[in-house]
N, C-alpha and C positions, 0 to 999 in steps of 0.2 A: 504494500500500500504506500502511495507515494505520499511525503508529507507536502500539505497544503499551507503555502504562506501568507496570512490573513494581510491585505493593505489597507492601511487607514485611507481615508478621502480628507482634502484638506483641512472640512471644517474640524473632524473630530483630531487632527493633529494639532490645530489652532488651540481646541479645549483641551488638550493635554501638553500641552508647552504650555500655558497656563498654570495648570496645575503642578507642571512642573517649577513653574518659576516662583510660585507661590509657597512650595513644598522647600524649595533653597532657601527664599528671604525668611520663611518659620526658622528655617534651621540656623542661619545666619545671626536669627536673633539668638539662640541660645549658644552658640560657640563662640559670638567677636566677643564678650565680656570674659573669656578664658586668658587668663595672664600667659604671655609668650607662643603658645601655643594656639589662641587664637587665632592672630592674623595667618599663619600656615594652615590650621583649618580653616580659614574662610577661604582662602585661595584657594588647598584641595575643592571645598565646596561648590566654587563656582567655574573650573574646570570640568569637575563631573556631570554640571548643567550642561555644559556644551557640549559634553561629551555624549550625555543622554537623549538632547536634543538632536542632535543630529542623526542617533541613530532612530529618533521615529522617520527620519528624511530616509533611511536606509544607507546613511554614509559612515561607514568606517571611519571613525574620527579619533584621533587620539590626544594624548595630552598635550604631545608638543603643539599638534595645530590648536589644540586651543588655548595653552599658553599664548601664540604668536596673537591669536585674536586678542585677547585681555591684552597685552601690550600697543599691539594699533591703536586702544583706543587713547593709551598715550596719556597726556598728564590729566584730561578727565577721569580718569578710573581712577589715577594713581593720588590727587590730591583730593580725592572722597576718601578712599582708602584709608589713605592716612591719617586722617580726622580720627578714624577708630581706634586709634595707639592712646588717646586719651582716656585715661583709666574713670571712664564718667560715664556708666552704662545710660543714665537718660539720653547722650546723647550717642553713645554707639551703636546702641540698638538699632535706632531709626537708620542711621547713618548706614550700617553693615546691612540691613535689611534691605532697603533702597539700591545700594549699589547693585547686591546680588539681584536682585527681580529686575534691574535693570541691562544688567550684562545679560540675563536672558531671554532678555524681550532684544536686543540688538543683535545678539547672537542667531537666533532664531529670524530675525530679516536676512544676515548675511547669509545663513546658509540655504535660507527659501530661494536666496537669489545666483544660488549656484556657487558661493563660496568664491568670489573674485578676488585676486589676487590682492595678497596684504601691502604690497611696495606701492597700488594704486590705490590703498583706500581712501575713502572718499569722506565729507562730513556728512554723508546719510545715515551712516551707523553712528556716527555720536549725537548727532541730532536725537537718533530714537531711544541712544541710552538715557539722555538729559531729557528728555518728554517721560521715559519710563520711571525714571529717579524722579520726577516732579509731580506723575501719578502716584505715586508709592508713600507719597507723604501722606495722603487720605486711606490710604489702606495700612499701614501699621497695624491694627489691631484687629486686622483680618488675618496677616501673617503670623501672628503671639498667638492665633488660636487656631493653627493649622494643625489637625491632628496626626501630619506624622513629622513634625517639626525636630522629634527625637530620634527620629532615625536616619541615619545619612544615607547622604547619595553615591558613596563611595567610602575610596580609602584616605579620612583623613585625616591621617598620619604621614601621610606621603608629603614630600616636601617640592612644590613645584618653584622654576626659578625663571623669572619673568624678564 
């Protein structure tokens, strides 16, 4: 009997990049408040978004391309980012939640659009991470009651280097 491979149709990959980005920013809020090992889990965290996202696209995707994506977006990621090294969870929370729901909602245009080469990126994907970061602000307290916000999306103990 040969096995059958179920394909999603767009919209229902739309509601599951959703839920999946929603399931990272949960998660996000419970790990950036981790001293030192935080910001490493958050990175693992929002690598294994890209990395899950794209395999609803059916694309082999690994860490390093998605390392390289979270670096394209360049000093927008990286100075949200760093906001979170501030031992002040009222404000790292929102801040680490934000980022992540938003590298998945950019992520997930990049790879809709065929994954275009990162030496040409363009400001269409930061545009959608700073619209998805500026969504995110009214949703906080949708991501804190995500119920699988405790369990990861991967291995976050792995140390990825940007």
């Amino acid at each position: 009997m040969s096995e059958e491979k179920w394909i999603m149709n767009e919209e229902e990959i739309d509601r599951e990049v959703e839920s999946l980005c929603r399931w990272a920013a949960g998660r996000a809020g419970v790990i950036v408040v981790a001293p030192v090992v935080g910001q490493i889990a958050l990175a693992a965290n929002e690598v294994y978004l890209i990395k899950r996202i794209a395999n609803l696209y059916g694309k082999n995707f690994d860490e390093a391309a998605s390392c390289a994506f979270i670096s394209a977006l360049g000093g927008t990621f990286v100075g949200q980012s760093l906001a979170t090294l501030i031992p002040f969870p009222p404000l790292q929370i929102p801040i680490g939640m934000g980022v992540t729901y938003a590298v998945g909602k950019a992520a997930n245009a990049w790879i809709k659009d065929g994954m275009p080469d990162l030496d040409d990126f363009t400001d269409k994907y930061k545009d959608i991470f700073q619209k998805a970061k500026d969504d995110a602000k009214s949703m906080v307290d949708i991501f804190k009651k995500e119920p699988n916000k405790d369990k990861p999306l991967g291995d976050e103990n792995k140390d990825f280097k940007f």
